[in-house]
C-alpha positions in Angstrom: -7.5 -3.6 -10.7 -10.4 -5.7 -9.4 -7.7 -9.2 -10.0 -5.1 -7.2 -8.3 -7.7 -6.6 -5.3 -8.8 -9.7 -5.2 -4.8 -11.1 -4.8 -3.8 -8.4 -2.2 -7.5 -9.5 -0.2 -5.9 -13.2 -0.8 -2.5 -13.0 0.3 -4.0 -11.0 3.2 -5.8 -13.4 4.7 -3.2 -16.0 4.5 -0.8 -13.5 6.1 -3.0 -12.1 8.9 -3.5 -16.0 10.1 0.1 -16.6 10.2 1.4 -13.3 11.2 -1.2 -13.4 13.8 -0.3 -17.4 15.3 3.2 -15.5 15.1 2.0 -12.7 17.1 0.6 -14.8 19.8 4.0 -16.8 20.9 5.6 -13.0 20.5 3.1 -12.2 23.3 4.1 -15.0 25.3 7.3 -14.0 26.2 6.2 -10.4 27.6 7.6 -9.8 30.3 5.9 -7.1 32.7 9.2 -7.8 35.1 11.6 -6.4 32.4 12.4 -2.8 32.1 10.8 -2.3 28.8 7.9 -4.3 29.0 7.1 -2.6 32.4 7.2 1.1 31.0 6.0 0.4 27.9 2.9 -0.4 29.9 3.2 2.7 32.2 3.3 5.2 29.2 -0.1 3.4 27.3 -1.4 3.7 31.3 -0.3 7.8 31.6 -1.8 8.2 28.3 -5.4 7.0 29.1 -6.7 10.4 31.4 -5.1 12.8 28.7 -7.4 10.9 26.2 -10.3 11.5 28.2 -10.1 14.4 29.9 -8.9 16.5 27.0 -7.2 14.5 23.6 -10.4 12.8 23.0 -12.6 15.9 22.2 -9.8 18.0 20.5 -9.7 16.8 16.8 -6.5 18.6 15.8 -3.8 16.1 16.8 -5.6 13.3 15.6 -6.2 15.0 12.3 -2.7 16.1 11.9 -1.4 12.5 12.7 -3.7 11.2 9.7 -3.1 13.4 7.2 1.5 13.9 8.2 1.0 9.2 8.0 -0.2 10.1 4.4 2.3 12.2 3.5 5.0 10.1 4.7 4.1 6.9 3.5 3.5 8.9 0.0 6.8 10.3 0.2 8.0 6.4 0.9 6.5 5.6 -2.8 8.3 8.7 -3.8 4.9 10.3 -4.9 5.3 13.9 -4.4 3.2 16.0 -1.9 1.0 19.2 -4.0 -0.8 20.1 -0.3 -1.0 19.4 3.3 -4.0 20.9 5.4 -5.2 19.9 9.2 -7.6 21.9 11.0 -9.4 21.2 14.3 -13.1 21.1 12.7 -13.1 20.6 9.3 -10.9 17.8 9.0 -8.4 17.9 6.6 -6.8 16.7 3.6 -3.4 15.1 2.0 -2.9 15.5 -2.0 -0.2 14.1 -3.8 0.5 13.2 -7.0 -0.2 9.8 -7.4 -1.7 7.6 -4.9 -2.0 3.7 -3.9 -4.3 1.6 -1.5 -1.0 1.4 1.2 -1.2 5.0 1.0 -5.0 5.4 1.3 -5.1 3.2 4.4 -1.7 4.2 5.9 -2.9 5.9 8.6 -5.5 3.0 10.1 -2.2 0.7 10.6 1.1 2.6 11.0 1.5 4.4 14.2 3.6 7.0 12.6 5.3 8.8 15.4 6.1 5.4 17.0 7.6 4.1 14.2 9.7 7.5 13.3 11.3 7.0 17.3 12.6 3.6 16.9 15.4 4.5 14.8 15.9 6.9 17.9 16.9 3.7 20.7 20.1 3.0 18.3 21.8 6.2 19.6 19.7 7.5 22.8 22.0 6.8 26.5 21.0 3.6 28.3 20.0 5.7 31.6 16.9 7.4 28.8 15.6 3.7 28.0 12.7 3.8 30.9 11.9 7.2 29.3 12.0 6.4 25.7 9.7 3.1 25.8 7.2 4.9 28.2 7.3 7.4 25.3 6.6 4.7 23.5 3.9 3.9 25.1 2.2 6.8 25.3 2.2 7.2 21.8 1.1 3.6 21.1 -1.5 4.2 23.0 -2.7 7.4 21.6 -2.7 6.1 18.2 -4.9 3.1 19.3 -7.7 5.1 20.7 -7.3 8.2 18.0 -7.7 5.3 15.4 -10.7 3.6 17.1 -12.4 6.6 17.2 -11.8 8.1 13.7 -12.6 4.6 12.4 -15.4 4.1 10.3 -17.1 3.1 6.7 -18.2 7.1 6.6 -14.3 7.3 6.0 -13.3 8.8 2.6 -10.2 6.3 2.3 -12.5 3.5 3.3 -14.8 3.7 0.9 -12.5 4.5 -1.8 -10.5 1.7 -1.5 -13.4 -0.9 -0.6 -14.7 -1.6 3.0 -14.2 -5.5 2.3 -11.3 -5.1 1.3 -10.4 -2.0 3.8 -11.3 -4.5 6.3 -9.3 -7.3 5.2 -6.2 -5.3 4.3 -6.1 -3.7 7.6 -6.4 -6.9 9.8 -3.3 -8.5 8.5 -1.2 -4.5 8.6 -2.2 -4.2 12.1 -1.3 -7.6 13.0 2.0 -6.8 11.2 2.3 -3.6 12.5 1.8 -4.1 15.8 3.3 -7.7 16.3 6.7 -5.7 15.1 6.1 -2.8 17.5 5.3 -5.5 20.6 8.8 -7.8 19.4 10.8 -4.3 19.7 10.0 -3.7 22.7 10.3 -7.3 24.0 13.6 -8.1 22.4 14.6 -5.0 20.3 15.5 -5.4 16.1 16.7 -8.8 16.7 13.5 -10.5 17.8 11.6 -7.6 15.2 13.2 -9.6 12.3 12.3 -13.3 14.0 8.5 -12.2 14.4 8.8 -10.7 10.2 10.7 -13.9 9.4 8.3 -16.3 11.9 5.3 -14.9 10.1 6.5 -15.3 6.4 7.8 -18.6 6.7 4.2 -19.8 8.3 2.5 -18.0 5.3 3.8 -20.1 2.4 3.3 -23.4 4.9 -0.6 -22.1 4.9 -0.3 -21.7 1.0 1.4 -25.0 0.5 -1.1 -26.7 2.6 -4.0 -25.0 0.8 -2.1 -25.5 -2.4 -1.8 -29.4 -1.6 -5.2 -29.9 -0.3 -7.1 -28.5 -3.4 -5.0 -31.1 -6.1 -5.6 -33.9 -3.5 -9.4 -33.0 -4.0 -8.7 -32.3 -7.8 -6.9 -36.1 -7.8 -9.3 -37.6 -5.8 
């Protein structure tokens, strides 16, 4: 376990530095002038006063959010689900049977309800697009802040799977995440798969130069 740590915490380092050089040009072509770039940014702006007037203090959603990302990424490794609880003060709690590090940490990188609506802009009418990526938005936004503030090395899954490795992990899966999120909404699944593709083939050119450096200083 501690070898297979120790690769994941290696390969994630090499792909947060790629994925995140990849997520930088992805920003570049942002576009606040385009339709979905510009309400994209409206719905994270509509969210921020129902954060902090009212979402930021009531635990329930957030809670819920955490413990239905569990489940679904569980049910994604085809573990099966023995209990599901959420409550607005005593936190709450996931089981299934069987479990794994992606699945421990699932909910500090994977913006669940955004991810379940992409599928969505496939069918929805063109005149809904403004709607659906300020939607979007919105929910980006809350899953930012509600992650932010539930955040911490207090965290059960955290310290169960490591906080070094937590931390590590995580950097690169948010980078991932997010860098897919932002290329979806710039250019839609087409320029999702160049920023996937962009970041993977810059992650075996950082290995390969690694890889070449160390026999040059073996040789030499």
């Amino acid at each position: 376990m501690k070898l297979f740590k120790f690769i994941v915490i290696i390969l994630s380092i090499f792909f947060a530095v790629s994925y995140g050089i990849q997520f930088f040009h992805t920003a570049l072509n942002f576009d606040i002038q385009q339709s979905s770039e510009k309400f994209f940014l409206i719905g994270l702006a509509v969210f921020l006063p129902f954060w902090f007037i009212w979402l930021r203090r009531s635990h329930f959603y957030s809670t819920f959010e955490h413990e239905f990302t569990h489940l679904i990424v569980g049910l994604l490794f085809f573990k099966k689900p023995s209990h599901f609880t959420a409550t607005e003060s005593d936190g709450g709690v996931t089981g299934m049977y069987g479990n794994n590090f992606v699945i421990t940490l699932a909910p500090y990188f994977l913006p669940t309800f955004v991810y379940l609506l992409l599928p969505l802009y496939l069918v929805i009418d063109v005149k809904f697009y403004q709607y659906y990526f300020a939607v979007l938005g919105f929910l980006t936004a809350y899953h930012l802040l509600s992650t932010w503030q539930e955040f911490g090395f207090h965290q059960t899954d955290i310290t169960k799977s490591g906080k070094v490795f937590s931390c590590i992990f995580l950097t690169f899966a948010n980078i991932f995440i997010y860098g897919i999120l932002l290329a979806f909404v710039i250019g839609r699944f087409q320029f999702c798969w160049t920023f996937i593709k962009g970041g993977f083939l810059g992650s075996i050119d950082w290995v390969m130069w690694v890889v070449n450096l160390v026999k040059g200083l073996i040789a030499g």
